[in-house]
PyMOL Python script that loads the backbone (N, CA, C, O; Angstrom):
from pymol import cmd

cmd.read_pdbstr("""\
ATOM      1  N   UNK A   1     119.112 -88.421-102.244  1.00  0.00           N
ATOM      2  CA  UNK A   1     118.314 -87.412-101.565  1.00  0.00           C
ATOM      3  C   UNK A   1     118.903 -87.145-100.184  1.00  0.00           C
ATOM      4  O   UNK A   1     119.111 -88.115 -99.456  1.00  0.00           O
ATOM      5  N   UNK A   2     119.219 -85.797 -99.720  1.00  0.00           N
ATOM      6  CA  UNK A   2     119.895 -85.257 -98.478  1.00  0.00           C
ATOM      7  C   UNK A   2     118.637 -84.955 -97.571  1.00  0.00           C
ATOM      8  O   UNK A   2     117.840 -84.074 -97.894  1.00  0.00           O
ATOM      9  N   UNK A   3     118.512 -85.573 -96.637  1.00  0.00           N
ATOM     10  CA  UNK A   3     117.252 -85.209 -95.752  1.00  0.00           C
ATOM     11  C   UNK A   3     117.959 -85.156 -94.257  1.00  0.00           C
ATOM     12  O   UNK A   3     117.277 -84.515 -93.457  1.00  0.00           O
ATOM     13  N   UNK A   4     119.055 -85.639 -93.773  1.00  0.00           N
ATOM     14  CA  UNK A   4     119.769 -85.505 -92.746  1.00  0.00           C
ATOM     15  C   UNK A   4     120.029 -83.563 -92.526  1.00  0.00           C
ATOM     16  O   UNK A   4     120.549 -82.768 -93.309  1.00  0.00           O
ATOM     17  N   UNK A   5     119.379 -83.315 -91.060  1.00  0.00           N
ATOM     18  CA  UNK A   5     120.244 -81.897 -90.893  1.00  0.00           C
ATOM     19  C   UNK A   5     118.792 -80.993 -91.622  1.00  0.00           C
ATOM     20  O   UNK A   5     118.679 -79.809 -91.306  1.00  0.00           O
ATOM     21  N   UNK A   6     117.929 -81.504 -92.408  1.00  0.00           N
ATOM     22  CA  UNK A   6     116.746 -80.580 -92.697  1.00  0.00           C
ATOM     23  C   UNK A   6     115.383 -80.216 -91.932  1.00  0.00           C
ATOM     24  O   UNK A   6     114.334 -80.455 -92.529  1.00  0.00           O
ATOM     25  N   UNK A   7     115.348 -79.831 -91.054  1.00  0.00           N
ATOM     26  CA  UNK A   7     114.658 -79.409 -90.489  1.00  0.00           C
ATOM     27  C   UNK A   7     113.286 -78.700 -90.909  1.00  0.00           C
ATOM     28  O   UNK A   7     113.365 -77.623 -91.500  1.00  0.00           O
ATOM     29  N   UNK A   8     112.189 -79.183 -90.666  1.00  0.00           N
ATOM     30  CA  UNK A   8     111.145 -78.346 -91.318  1.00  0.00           C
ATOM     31  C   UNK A   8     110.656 -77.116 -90.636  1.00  0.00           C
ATOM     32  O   UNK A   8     110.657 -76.933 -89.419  1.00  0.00           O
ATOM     33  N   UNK A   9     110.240 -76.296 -91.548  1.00  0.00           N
ATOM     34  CA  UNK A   9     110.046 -74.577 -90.977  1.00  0.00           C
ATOM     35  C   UNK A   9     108.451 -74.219 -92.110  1.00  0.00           C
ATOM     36  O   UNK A   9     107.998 -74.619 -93.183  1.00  0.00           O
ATOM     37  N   UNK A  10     108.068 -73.198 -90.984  1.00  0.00           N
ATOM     38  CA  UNK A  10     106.043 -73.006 -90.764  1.00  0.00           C
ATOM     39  C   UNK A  10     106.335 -71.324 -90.391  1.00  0.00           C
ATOM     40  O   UNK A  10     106.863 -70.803 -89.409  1.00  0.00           O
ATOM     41  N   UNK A  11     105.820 -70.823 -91.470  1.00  0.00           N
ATOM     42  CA  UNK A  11     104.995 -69.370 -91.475  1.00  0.00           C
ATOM     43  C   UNK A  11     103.915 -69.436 -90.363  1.00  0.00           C
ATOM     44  O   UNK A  11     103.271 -70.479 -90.479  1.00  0.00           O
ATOM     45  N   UNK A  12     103.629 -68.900 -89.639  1.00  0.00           N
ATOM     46  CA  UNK A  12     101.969 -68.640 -89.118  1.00  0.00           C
ATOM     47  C   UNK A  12     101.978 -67.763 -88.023  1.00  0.00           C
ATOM     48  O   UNK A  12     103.029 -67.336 -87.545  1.00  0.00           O
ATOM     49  N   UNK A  13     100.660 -67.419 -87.520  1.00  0.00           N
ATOM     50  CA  UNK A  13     100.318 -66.393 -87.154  1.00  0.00           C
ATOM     51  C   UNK A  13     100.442 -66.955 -85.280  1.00  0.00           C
ATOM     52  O   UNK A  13     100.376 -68.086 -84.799  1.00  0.00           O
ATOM     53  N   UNK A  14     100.616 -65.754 -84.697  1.00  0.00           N
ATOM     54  CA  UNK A  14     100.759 -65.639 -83.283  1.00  0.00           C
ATOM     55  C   UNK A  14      99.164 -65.543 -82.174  1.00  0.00           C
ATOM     56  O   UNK A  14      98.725 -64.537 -81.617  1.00  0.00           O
ATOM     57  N   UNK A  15      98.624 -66.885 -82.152  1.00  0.00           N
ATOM     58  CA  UNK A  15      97.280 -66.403 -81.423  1.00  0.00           C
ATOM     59  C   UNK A  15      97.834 -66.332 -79.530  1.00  0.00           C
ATOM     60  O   UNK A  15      97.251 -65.401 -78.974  1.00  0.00           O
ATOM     61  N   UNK A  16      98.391 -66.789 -78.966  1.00  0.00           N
ATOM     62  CA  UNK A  16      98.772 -66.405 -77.808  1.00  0.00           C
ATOM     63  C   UNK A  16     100.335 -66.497 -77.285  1.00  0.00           C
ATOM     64  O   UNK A  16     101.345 -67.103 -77.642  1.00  0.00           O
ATOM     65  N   UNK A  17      99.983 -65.570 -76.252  1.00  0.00           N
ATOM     66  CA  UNK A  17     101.551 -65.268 -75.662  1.00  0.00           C
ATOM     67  C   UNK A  17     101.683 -65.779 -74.536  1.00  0.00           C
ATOM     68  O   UNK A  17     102.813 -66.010 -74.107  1.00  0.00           O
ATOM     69  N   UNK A  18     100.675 -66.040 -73.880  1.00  0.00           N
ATOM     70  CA  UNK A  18     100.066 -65.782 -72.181  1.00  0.00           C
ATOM     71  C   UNK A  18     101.160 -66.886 -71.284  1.00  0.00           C
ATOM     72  O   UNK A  18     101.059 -66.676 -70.075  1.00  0.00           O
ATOM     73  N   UNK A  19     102.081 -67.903 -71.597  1.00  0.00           N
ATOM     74  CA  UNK A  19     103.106 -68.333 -71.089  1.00  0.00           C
ATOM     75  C   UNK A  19     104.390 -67.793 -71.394  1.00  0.00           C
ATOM     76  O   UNK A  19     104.748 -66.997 -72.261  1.00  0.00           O
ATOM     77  N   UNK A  20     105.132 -68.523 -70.306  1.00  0.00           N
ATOM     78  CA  UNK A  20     106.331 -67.738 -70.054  1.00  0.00           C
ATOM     79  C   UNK A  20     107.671 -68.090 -71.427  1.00  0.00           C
ATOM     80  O   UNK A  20     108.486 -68.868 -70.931  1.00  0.00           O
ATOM     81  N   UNK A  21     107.856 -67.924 -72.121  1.00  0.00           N
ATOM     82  CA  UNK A  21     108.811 -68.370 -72.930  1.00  0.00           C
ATOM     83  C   UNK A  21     108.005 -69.067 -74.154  1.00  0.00           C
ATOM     84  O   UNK A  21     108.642 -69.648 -75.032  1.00  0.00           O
ATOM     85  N   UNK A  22     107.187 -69.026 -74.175  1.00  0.00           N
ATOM     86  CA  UNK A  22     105.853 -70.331 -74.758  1.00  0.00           C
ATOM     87  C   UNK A  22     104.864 -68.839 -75.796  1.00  0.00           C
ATOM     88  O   UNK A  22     104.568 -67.667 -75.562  1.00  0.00           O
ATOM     89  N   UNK A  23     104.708 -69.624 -76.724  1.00  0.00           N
ATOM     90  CA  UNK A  23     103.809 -68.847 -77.686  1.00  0.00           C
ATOM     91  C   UNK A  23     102.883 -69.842 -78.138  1.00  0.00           C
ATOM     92  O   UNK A  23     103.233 -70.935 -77.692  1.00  0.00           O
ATOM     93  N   UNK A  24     101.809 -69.923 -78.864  1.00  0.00           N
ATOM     94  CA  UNK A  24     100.959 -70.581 -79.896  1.00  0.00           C
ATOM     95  C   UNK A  24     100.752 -70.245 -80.934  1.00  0.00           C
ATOM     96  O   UNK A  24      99.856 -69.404 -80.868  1.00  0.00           O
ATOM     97  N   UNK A  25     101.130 -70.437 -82.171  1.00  0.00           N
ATOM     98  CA  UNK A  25     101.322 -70.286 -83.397  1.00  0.00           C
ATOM     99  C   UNK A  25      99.817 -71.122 -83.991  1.00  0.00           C
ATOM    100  O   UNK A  25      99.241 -72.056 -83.435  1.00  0.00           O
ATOM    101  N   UNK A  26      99.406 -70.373 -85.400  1.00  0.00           N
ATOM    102  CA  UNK A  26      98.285 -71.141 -85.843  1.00  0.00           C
ATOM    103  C   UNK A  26      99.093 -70.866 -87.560  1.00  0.00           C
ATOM    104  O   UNK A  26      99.442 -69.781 -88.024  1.00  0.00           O
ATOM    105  N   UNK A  27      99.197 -72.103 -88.148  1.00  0.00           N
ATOM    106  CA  UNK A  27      99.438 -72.333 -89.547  1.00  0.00           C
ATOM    107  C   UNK A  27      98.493 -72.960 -90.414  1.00  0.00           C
ATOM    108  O   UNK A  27      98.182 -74.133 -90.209  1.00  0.00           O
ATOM    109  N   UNK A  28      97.811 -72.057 -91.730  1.00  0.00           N
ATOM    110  CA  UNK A  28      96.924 -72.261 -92.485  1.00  0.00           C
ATOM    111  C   UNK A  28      97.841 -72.520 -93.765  1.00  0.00           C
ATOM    112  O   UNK A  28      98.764 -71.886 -94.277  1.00  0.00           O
ATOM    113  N   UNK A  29      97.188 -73.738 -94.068  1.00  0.00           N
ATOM    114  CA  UNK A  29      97.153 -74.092 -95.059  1.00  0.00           C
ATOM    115  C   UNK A  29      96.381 -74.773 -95.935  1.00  0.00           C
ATOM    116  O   UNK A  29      95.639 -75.649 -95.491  1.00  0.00           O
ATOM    117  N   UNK A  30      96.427 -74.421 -97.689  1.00  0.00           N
ATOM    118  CA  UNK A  30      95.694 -74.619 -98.565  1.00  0.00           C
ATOM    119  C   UNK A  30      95.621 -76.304 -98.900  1.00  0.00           C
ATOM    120  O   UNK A  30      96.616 -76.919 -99.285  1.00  0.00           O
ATOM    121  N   UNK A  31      94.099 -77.035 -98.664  1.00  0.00           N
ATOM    122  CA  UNK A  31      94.126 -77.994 -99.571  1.00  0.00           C
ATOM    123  C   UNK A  31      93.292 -78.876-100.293  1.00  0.00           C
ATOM    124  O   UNK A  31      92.419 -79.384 -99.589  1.00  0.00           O
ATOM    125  N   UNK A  32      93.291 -79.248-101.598  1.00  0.00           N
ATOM    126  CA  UNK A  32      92.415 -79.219-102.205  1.00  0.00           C
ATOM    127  C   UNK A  32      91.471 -80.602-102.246  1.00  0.00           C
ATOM    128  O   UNK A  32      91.809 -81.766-102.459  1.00  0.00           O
ATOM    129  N   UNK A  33      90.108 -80.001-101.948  1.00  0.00           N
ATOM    130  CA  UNK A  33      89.368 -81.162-101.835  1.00  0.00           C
ATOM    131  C   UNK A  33      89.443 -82.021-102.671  1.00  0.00           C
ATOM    132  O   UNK A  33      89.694 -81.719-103.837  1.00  0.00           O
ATOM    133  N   UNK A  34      89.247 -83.283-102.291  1.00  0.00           N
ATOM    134  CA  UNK A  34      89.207 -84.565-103.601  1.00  0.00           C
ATOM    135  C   UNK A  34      87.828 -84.633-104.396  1.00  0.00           C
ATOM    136  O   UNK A  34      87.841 -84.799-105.615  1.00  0.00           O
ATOM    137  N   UNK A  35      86.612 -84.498-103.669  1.00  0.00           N
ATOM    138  CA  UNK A  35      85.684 -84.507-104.288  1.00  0.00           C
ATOM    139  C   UNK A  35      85.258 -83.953-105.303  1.00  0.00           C
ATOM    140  O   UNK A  35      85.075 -84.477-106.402  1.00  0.00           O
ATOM    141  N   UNK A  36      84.950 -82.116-104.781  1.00  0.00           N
ATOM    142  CA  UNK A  36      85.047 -80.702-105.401  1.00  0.00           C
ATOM    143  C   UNK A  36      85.767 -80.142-106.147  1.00  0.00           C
ATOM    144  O   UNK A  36      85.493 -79.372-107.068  1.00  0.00           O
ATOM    145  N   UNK A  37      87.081 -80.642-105.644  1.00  0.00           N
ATOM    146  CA  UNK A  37      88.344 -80.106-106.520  1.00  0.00           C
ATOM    147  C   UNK A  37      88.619 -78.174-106.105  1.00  0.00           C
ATOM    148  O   UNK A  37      89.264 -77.307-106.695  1.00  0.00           O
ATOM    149  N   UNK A  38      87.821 -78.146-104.911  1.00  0.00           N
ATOM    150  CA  UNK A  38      88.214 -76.867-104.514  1.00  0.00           C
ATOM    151  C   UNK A  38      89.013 -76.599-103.303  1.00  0.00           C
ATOM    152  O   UNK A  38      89.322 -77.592-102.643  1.00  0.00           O
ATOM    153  N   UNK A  39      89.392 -75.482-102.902  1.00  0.00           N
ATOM    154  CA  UNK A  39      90.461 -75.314-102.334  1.00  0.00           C
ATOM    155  C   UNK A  39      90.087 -75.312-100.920  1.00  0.00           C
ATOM    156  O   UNK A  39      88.929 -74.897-100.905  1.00  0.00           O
ATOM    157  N   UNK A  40      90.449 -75.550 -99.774  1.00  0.00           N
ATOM    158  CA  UNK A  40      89.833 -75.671 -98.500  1.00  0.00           C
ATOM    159  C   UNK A  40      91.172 -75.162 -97.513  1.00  0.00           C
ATOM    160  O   UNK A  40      92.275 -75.696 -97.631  1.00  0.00           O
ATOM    161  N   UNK A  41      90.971 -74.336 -96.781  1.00  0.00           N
ATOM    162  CA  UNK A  41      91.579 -74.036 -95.544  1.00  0.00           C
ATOM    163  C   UNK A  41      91.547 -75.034 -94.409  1.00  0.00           C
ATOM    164  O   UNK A  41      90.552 -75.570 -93.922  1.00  0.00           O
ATOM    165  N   UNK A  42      92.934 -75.200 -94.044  1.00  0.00           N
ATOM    166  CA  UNK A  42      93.062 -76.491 -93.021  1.00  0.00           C
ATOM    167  C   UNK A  42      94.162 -75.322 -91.863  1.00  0.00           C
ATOM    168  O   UNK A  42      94.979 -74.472 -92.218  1.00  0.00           O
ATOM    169  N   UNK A  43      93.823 -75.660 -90.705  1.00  0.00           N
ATOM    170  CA  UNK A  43      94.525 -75.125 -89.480  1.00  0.00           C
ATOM    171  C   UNK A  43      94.834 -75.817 -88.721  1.00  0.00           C
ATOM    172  O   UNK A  43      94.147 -76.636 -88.112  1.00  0.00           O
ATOM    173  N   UNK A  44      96.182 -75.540 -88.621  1.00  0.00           N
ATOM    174  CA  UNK A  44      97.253 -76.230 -87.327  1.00  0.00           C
ATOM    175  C   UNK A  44      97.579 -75.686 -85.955  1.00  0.00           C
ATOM    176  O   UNK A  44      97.998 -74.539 -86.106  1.00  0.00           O
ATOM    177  N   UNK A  45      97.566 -75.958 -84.945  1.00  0.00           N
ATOM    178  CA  UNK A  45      98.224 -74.832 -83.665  1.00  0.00           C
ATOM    179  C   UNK A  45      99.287 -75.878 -83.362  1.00  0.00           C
ATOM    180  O   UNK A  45      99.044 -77.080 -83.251  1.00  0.00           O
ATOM    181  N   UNK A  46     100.694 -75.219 -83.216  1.00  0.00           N
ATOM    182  CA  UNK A  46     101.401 -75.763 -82.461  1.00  0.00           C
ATOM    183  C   UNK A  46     102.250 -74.636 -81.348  1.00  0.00           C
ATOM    184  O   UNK A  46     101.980 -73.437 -81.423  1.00  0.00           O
ATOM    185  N   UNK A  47     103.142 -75.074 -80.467  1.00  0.00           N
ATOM    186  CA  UNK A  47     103.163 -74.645 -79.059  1.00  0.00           C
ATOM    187  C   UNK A  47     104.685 -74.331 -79.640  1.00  0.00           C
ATOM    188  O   UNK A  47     105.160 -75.238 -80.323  1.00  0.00           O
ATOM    189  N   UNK A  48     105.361 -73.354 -79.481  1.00  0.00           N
ATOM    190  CA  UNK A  48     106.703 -72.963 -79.763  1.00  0.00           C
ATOM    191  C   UNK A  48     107.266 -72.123 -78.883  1.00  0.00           C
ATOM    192  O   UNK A  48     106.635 -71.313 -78.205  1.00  0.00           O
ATOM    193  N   UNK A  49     108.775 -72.327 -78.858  1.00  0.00           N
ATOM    194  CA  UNK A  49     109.185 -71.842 -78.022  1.00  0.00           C
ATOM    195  C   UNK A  49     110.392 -70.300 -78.336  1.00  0.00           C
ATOM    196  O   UNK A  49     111.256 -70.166 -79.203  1.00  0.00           O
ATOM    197  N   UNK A  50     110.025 -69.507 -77.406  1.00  0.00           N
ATOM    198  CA  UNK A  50     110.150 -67.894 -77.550  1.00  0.00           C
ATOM    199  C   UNK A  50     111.233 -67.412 -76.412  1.00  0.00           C
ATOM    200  O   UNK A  50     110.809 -66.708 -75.495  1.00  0.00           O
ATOM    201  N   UNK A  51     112.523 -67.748 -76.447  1.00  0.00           N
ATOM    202  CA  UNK A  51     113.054 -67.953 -75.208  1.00  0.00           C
ATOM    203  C   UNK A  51     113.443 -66.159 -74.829  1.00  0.00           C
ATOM    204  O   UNK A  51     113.517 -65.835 -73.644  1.00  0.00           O
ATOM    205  N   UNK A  52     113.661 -65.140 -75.896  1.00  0.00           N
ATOM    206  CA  UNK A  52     113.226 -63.758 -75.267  1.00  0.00           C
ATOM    207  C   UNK A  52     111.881 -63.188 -74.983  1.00  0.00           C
ATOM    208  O   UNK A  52     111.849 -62.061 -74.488  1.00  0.00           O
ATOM    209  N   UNK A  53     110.936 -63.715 -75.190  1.00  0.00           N
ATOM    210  CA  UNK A  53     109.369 -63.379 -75.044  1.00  0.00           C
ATOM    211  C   UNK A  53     109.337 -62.276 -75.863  1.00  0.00           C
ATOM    212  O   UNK A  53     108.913 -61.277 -75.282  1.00  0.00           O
ATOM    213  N   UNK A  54     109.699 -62.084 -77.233  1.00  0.00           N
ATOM    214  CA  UNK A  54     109.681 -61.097 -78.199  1.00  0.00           C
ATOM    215  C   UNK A  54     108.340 -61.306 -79.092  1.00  0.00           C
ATOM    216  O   UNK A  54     107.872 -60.329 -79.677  1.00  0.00           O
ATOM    217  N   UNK A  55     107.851 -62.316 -79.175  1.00  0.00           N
ATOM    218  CA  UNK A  55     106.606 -62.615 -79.966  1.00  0.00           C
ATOM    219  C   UNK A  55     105.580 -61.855 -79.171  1.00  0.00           C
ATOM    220  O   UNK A  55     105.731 -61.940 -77.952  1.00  0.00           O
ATOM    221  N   UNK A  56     104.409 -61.016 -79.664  1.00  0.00           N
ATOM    222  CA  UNK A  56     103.061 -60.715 -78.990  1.00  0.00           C
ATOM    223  C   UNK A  56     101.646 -61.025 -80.225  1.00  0.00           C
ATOM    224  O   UNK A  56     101.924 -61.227 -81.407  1.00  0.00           O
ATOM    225  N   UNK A  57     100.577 -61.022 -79.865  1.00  0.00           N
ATOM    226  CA  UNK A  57      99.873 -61.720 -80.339  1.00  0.00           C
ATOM    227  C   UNK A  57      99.409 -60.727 -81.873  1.00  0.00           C
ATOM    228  O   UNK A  57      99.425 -59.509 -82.056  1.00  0.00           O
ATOM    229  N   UNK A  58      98.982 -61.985 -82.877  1.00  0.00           N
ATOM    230  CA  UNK A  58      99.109 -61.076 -84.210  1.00  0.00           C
ATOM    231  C   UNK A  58     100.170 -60.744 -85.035  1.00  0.00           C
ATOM    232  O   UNK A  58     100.247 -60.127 -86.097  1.00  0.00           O
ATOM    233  N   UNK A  59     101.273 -61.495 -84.037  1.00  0.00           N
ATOM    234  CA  UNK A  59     102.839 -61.596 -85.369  1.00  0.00           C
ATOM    235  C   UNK A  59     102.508 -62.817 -86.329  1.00  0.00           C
ATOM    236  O   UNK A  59     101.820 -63.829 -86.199  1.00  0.00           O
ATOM    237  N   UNK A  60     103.284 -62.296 -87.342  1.00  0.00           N
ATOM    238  CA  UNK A  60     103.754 -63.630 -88.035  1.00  0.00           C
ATOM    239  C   UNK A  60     104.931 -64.251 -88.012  1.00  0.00           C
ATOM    240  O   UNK A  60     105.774 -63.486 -88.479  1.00  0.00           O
ATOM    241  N   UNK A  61     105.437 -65.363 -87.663  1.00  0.00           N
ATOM    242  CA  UNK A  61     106.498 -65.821 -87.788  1.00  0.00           C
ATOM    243  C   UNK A  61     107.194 -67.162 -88.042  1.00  0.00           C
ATOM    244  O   UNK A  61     106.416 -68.051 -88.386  1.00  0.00           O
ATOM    245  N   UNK A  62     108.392 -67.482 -87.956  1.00  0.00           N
ATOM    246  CA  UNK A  62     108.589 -68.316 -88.703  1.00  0.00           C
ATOM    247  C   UNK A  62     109.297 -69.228 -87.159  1.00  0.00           C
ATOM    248  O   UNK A  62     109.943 -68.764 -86.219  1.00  0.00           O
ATOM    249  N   UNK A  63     108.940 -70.332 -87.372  1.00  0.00           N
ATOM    250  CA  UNK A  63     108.997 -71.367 -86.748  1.00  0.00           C
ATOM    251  C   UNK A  63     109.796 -72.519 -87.727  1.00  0.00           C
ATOM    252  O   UNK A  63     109.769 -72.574 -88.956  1.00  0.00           O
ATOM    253  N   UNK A  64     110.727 -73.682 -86.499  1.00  0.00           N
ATOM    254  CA  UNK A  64     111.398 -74.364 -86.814  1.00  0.00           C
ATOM    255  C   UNK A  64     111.604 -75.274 -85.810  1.00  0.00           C
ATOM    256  O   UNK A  64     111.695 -74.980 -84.618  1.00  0.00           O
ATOM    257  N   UNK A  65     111.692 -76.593 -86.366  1.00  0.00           N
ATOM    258  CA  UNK A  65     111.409 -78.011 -85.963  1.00  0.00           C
ATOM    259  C   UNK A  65     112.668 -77.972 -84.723  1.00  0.00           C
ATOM    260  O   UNK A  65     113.852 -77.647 -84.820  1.00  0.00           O
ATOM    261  N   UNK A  66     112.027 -78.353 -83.780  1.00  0.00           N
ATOM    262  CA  UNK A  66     113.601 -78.980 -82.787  1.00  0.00           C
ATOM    263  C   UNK A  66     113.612 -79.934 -81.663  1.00  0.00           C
ATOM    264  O   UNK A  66     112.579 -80.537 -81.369  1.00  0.00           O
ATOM    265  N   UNK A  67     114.301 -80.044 -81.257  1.00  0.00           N
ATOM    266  CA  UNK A  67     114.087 -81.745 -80.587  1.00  0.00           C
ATOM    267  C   UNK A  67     113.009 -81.221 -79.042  1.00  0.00           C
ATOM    268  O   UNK A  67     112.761 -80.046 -78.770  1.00  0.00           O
ATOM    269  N   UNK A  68     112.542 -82.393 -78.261  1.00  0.00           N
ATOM    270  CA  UNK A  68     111.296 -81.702 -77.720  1.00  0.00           C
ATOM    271  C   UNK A  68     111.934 -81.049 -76.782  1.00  0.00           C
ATOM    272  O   UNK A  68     113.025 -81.449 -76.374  1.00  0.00           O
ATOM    273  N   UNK A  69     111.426 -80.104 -76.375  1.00  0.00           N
ATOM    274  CA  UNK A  69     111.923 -78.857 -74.837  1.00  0.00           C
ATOM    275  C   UNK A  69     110.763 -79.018 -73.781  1.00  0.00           C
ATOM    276  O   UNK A  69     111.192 -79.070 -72.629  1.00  0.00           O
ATOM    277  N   UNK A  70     109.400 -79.108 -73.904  1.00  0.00           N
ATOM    278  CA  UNK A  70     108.668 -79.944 -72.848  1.00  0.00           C
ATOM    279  C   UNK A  70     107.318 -80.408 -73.746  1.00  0.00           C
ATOM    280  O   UNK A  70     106.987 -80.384 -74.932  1.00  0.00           O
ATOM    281  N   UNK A  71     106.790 -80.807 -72.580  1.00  0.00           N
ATOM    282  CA  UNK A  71     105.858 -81.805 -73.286  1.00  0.00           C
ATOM    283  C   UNK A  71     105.169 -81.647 -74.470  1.00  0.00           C
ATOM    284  O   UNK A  71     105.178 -82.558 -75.298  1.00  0.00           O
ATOM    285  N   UNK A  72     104.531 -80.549 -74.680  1.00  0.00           N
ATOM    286  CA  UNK A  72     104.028 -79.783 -76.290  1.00  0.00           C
ATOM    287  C   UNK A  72     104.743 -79.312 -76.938  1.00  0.00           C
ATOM    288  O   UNK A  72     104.354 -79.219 -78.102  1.00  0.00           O
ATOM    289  N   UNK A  73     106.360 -78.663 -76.592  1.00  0.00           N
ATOM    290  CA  UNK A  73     106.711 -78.022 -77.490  1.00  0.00           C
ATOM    291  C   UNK A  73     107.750 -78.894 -78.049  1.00  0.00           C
ATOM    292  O   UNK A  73     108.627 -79.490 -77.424  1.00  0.00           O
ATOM    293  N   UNK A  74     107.434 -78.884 -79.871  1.00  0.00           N
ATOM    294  CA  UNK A  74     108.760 -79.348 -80.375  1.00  0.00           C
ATOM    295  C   UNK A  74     108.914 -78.113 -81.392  1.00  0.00           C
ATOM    296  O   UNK A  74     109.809 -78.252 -82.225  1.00  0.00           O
ATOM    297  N   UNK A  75     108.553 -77.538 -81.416  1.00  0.00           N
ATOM    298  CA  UNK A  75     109.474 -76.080 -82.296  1.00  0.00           C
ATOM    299  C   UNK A  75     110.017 -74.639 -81.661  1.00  0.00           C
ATOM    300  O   UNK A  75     109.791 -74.363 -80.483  1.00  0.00           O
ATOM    301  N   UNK A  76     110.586 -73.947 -82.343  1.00  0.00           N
ATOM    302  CA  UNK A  76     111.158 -72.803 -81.722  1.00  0.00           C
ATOM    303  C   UNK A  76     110.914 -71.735 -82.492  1.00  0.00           C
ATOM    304  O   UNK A  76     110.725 -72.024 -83.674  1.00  0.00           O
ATOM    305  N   UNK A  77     110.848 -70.497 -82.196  1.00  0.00           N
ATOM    306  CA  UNK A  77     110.635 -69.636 -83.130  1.00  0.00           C
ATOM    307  C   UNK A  77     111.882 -68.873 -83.401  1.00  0.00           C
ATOM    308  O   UNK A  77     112.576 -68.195 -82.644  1.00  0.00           O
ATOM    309  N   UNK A  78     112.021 -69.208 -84.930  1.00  0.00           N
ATOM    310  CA  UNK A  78     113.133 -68.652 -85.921  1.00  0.00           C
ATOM    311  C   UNK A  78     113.672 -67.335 -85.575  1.00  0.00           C
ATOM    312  O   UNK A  78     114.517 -66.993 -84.749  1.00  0.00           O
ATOM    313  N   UNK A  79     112.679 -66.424 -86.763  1.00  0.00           N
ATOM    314  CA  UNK A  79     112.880 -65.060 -86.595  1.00  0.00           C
ATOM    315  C   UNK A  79     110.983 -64.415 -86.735  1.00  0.00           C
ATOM    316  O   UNK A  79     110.130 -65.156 -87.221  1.00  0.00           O
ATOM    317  N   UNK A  80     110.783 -63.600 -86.443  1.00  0.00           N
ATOM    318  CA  UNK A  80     109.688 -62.604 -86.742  1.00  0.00           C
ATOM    319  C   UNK A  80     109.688 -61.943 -87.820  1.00  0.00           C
ATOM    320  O   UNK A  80     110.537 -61.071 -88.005  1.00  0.00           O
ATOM    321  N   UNK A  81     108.694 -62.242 -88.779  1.00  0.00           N
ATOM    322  CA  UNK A  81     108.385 -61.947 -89.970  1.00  0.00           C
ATOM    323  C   UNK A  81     107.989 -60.429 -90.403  1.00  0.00           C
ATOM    324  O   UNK A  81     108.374 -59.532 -91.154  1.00  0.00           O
ATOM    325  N   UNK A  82     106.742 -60.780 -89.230  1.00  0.00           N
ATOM    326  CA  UNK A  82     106.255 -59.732 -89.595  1.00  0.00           C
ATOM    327  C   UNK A  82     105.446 -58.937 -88.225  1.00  0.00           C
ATOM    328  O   UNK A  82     104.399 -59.472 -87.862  1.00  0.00           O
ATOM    329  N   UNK A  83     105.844 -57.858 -87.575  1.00  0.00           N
ATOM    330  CA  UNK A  83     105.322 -57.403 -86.511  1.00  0.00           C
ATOM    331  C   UNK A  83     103.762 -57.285 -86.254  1.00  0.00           C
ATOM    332  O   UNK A  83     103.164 -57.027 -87.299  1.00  0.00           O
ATOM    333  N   UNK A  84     103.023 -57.394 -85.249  1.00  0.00           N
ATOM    334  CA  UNK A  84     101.360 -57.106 -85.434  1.00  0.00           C
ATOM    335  C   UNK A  84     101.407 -55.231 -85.195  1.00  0.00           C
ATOM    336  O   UNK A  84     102.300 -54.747 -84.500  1.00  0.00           O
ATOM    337  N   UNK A  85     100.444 -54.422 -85.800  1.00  0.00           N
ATOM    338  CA  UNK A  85     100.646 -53.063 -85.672  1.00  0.00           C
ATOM    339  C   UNK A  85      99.631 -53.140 -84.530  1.00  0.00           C
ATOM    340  O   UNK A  85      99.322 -52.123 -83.909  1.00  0.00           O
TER     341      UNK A  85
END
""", "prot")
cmd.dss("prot")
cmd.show_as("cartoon", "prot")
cmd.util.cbc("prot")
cmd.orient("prot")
């Protein structure tokens, strides 16, 4: 198994911009209760970093793991998925 050099990468949505280089990303994901056996929405925020300030709030985009840049942020944002209209 090759796990060296793989980096993990997160779809999600853009809830703020309001720092300088700095975005907040929120990633939903599906998972299924043990009890019920039904499906449950679980939400993540993590702090990523936007070093042209091209992200605004209501994008989707794709984020990727990277070594830490300051104290909250350990990801960066990839590319932009999908623009907010």
């Amino acid at each position: 198994m090759k796990t060296r050099g793989m980096r993990r990468q997160m779809v999600g949505k853009v809830i703020s911009n309001k720092m300088d280089k700095s975005i907040v990303v929120q990633v939903e994901r599906l998972v299924k209760h043990k009890v019920y056996h039904k499906f449950v929405k679980r939400r993540a925020k993590f702090a990523a970093h936007d070093e042209t300030n091209a992200c605004s709030i209501g994008d989707k985009v794709l984020i990727t793991e990277s070594r830490p840049i300051s104290k909250t942020k350990r990801w960066r944002v990839s590319e932009i998925v999908e623009k907010a209209i």
